[in-house]
matplotlib code that plots the C-alpha trace (Angstrom):
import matplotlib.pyplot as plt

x = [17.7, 18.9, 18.3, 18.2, 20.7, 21.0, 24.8, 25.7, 29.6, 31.0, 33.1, 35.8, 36.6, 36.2, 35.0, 36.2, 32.9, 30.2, 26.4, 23.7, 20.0, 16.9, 13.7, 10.5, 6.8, 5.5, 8.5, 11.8, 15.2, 14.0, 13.1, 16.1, 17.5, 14.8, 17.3, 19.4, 21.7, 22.7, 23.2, 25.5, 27.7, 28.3, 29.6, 32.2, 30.5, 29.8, 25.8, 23.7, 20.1, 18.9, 15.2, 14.1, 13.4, 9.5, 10.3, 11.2, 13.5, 13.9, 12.8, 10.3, 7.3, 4.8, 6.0, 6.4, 3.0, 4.7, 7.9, 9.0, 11.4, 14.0, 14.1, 13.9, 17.3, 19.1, 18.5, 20.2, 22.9, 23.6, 24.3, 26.1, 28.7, 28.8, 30.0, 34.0, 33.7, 31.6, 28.8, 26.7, 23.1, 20.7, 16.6, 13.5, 10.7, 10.2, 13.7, 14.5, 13.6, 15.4, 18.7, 18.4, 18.0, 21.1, 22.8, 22.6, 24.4, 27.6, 29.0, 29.2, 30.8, 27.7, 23.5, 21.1, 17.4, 14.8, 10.8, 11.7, 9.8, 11.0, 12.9, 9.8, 7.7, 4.7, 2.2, 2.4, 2.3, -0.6, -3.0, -1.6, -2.7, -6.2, -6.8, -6.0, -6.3, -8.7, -9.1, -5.3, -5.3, -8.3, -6.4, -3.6, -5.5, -6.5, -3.1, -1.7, -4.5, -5.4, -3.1, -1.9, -3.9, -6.8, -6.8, -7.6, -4.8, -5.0, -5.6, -2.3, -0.8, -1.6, -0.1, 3.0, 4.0, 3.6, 1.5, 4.5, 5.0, 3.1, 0.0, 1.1, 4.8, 3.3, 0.7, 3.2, 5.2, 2.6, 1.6, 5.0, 4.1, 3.1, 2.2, 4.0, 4.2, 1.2, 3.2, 5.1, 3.0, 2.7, 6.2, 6.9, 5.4, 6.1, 10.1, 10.5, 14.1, 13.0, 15.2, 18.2, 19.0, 22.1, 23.4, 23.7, 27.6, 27.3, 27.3, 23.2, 21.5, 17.6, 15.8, 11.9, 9.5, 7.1, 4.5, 4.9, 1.9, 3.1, 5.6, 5.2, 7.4, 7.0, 8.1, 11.5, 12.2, 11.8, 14.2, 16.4, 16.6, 16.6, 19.8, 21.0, 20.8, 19.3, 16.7, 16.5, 13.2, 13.3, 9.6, 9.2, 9.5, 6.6, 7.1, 8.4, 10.9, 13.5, 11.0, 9.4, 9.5, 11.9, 14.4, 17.4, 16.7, 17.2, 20.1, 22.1, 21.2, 22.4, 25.5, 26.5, 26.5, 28.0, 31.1, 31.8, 31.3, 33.4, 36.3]
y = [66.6, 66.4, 69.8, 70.4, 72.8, 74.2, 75.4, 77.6, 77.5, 80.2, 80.0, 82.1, 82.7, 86.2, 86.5, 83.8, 84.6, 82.5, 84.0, 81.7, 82.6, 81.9, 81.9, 83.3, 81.7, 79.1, 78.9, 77.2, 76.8, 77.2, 80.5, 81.8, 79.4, 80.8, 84.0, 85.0, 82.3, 81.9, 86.0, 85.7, 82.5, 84.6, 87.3, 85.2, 83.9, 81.1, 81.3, 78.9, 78.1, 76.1, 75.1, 74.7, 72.0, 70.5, 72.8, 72.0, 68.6, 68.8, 66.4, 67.2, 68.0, 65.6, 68.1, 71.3, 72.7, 72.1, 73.9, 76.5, 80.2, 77.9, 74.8, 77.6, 78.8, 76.0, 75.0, 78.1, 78.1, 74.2, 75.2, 78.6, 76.1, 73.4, 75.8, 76.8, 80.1, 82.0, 83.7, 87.2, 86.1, 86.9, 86.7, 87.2, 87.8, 85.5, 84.4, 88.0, 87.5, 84.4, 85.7, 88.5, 85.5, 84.0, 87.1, 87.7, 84.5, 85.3, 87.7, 87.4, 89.0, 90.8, 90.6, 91.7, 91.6, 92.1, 92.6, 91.2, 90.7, 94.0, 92.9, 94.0, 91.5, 90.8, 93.0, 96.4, 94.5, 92.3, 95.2, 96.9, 94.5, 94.1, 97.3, 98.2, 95.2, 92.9, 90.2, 89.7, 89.4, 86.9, 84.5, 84.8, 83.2, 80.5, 79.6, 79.9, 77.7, 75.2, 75.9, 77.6, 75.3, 76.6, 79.7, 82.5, 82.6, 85.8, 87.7, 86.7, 86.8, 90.6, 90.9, 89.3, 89.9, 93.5, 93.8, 93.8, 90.5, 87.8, 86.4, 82.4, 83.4, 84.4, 81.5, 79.1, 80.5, 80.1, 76.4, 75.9, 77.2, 75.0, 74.7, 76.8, 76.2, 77.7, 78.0, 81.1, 83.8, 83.6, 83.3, 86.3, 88.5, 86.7, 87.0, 90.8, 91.2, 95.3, 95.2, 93.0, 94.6, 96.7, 92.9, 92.4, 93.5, 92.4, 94.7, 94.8, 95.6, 96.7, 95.9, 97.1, 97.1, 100.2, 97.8, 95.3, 94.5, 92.6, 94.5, 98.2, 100.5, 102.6, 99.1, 98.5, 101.8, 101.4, 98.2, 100.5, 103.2, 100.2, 99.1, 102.4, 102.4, 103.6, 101.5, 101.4, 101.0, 100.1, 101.7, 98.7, 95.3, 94.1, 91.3, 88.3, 90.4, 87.6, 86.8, 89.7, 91.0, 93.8, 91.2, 92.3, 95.7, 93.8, 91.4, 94.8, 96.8, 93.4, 93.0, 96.5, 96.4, 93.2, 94.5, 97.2, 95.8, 92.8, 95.0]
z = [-106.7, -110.5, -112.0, -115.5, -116.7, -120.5, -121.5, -124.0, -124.6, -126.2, -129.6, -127.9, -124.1, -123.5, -120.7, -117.8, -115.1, -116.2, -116.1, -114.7, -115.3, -113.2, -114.1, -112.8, -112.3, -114.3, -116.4, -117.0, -118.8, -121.9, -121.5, -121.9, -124.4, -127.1, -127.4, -124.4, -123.6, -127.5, -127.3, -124.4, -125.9, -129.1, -127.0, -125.2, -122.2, -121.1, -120.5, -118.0, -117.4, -114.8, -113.8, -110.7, -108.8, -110.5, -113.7, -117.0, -117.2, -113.6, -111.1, -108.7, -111.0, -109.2, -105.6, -107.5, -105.9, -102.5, -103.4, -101.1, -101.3, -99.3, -102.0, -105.0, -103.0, -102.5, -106.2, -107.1, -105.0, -106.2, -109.4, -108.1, -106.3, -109.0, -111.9, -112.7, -111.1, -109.3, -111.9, -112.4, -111.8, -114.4, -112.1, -114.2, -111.7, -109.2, -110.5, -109.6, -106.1, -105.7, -106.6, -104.0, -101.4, -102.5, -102.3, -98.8, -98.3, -100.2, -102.9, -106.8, -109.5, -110.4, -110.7, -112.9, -111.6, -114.7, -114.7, -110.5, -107.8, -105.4, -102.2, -100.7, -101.8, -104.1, -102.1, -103.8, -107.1, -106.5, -105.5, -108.4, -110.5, -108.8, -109.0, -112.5, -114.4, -112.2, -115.3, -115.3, -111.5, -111.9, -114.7, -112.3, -109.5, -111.5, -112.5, -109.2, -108.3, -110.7, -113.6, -116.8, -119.0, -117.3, -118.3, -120.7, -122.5, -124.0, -121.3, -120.0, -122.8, -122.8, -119.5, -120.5, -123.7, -125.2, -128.4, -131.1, -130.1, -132.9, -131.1, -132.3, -131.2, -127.5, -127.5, -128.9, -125.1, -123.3, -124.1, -122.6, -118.6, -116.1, -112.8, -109.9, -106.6, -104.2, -101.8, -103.0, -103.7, -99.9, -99.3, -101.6, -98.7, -95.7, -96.5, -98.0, -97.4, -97.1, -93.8, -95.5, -98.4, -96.7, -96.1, -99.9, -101.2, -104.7, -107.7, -108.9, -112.1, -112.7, -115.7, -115.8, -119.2, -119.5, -120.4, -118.0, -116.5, -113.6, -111.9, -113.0, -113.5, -110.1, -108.4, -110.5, -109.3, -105.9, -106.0, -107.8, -104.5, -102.0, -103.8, -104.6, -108.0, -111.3, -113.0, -116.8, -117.9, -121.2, -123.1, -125.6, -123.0, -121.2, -118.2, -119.8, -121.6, -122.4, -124.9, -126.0, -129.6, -128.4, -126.0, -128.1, -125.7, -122.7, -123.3, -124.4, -121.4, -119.3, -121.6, -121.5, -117.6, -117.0, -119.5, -117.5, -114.3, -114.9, -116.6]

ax = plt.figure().add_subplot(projection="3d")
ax.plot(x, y, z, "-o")
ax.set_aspect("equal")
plt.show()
């Protein structure tokens, strides 16, 4: 499986552990090359993005609605083995969730987990949703289902995005999604690692937004306690907060933490 893979090399080598960032939902690479990996390489690291497998430049896309948790893995943890030392994983969301599935199967420098899906699954969050925002929920569904293009895109682009963000920067985002694997959302319940998390040795990070729709911030907390840590919860980020008018907010609260956890 060829995966694509977008490098940032740093001017300088200041720091020699790489970072390697995974995406969530519906997404890809190039979500992070819009402003974090070019943050990172001007700080001295060397910065990675991989797509998964039917993402991005990636092959796969005519399977990607048949993707499963376990090929999401494995993608990760090719690219994991293939790099010049082991990395700290940066997961967005579903991304989120996948790196805590790769951790149970070895131990890294460091991970940071942002707007993620909690080790107990999408269930909390889903009925969440429902319940407070049933039209995002809805638009969702149809994504899941059918696909982004089908959708209203500025209900979701509410849910995303918060509203400091320009409307034809977030639309110009999300004319970039595309379809996800159905199989997912399913397996984001069936394997909670709620009883696993004590098998996971490596140093982790938690990133919520106040106005993140998706994964609120009562959930980032609770990964937070199953891990035994403190969230931050930044006020200005909503979900997709690599690309949110405030993602300078973020990549500091991930650069601060990997400094002094590398150090």
């Amino acid at each position: 499986m060829e995966l694509e893979i977008i490098r940032r090399k740093p001017a300088f080598q200041a720091h020699p552990t790489p970072l390697l960032f995974v995406h969530g939902a519906f997404a890809g690479a190039w979500c992070w090359d819009e402003h974090f990996l070019p943050y990172f390489a001007e700080r001295g690291f060397d910065a990675y993005a991989l797509s998964l497998r039917g993402h991005g430049r990636s092959e796969g896309r005519q399977s990607v609605r048949w993707a499963t948790l376990s090929d999401y893995i494995a993608d990760v943890a090719t690219v994991v083995d293939s790099l010049p030392a082991p990395p700290v994983l940066v997961g967005q969301s579903m991304g989120g969730f996948i790196v805590q599935h790769v951790l149970l199967g070895r131990e890294l420098p460091g991970a940071v987990l942002m707007s993620s899906t909690p080790p107990h699954g999408i269930y909390v969050t889903a009925m969440d949703m429902m319940l407070r925002r049933p039209a995002l929920w809805m638009q969702m569904a149809v994504a899941q289902y059918i696909g982004p293009s089908a959708t209203m895109h500025w209900i979701i682009r509410d849910g995303l995005f918060s509203p400091a963000l320009p409307d034809a920067v977030a639309i110009k985002h999300l004319l970039r999604f595309q379809e996800e694997s159905v199989m997912i959302g399913w397996e984001s319940i069936v394997h909670a690692l709620t009883h696993r998390v004590r098998e996971i040795g490596t140093p982790i990070h938690i990133i919520g937004g106040r106005q993140d729709a998706f994964v609120p911030a009562f959930e980032v907390e609770a990964t937070a306690r199953a891990y035994g840590t403190q969230a931050d919860i930044i006020d200005d980020l909503a979900h997709a907060m690599m690309l949110d008018a405030n993602w300078e907010q973020a990549a500091q609260s991930v650069y601060r933490w990997v400094k002094q956890t590398l150090s």
